[in-house]
Structures are given as structure tokens and as C-alpha cells.
N, C-alpha and C positions, 0 to 999 in steps of 0.2 A: 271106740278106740281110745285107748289111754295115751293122754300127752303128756301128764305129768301128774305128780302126786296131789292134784287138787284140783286136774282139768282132764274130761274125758268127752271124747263126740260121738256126735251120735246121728243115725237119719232115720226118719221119719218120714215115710213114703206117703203121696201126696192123697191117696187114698183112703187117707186114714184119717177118722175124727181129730188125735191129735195134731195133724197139721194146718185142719181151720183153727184150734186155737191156739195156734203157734200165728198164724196170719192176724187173727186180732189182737194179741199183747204188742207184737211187732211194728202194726200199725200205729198202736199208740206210743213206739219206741219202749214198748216195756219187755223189760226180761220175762219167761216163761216158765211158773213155777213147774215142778218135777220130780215125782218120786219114781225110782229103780226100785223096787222090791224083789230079794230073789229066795230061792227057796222057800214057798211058801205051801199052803194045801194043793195035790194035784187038781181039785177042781179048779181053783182060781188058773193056774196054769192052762188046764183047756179050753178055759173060759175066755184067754188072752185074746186066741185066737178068733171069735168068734166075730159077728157082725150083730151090736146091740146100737138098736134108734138111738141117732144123736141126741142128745141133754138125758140118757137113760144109764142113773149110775150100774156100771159094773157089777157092784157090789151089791146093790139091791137086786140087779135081776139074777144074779145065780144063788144070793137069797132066797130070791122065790122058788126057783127052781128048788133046791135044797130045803125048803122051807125049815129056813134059820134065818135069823139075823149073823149076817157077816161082822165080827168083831174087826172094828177099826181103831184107830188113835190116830189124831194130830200131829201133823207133822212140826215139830220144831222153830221149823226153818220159814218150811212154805204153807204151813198149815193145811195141806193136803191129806186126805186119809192113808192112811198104810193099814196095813195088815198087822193086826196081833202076833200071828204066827209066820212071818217075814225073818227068816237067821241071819237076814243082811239086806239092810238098806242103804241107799245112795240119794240122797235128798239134796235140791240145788234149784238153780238156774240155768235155762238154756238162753247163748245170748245170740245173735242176730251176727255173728262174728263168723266167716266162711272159712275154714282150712283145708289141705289136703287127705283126704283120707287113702289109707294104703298099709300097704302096698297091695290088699287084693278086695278095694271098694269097687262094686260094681263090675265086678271082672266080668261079667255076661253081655257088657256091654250096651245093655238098654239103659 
């Protein structure tokens, strides 16, 4: 959800690798580096979805898959990989800061 021109939220369901490392930057009160990439190769995009062993980069496993090397660059900000062929990235901090999402977060209810 966009709050404003320089703050967007976001969730991160609890099932998800990135929410144990949202729980260890937090615990040591640190901000959670973060890259949005969009528009990128449709494999990466399939690839989002999928369920890859924790500490097993992304980008090496549909790597191998593909057998290629996944082209990346450093991120800026957070020095996180991005995608070479990314039309738009969002790179940041996520912080430990709760707001209301809406008007249709979680509308299913669970």
C-alpha cells in the first residue's frame, strides 16, 4: 500500500522465509534491508512463487535450473542483489513500525 511519496507497506505472511528475516533484524532493532523488483524475466516471476531451502539464493537456484548465471547488481542503498533486467525497482528499509492497511487488507478474514 502506498502512504506517501517515500513510504509504502507491505506484508509478509508468516510462512515465508522473508519473515524469519524480518524477526532477526527486528530483534536486534535493525531496519530490514529490501528490494521490490518488478517487471523482470517471466522465470524469475515463476520462480517468486515457489518454495526454495532456506539460506538457498533464488537466483542461483533457477540458475541452475536455466543453467545460466542470473545477472545481478548491487543494490545502492541496501546492497542487496537486483536483477539486471528489473524496469523498476523499489529499494529501502522495512521498519518495525505497524499501520493500518486498507481498506481491503485481509478482507477474507484469516
Amino acid at each position: 500500500m502506498v502512504h506517501n511519496e517515500k513510504e509504502l507497506g507491505t506484508w509478509i505472511a508468516s510462512a515465508r522465509h522473508a519473515r524469519l528475516h524480518m524477526k532477526k533484524y527486528f530483534e536486534k532493532n535493525e531496519e530490514v534491508p529490501v528490494v521490490i523488483s518488478l517487471r523482470n524475466h517471466p522465470a524469475l516471476f515463476a520462480m517468486s512463487g515457489m518454495e526454495v531451502p532456506y539460506g538457498i539464493s533464488e537466483f542461483n537456484y533457477l540458475g541452475a535450473m536455466l543453467d545460466m548465471n542470473w545477472k545481478v547488481i548491487e543494490g545502492p542503498i541496501t546492497g542487496l542483489p537486483i536483477p539486471v533486467d528489473s524496469e523498476v525497482v523499489l529499494e529501502g528499509y522495512i521498519t518495525n513500525e505497524m499501520r493500518d492497511e486498507g481498506p481491503f487488507g485481509e478482507y477474507c478474514g484469516y
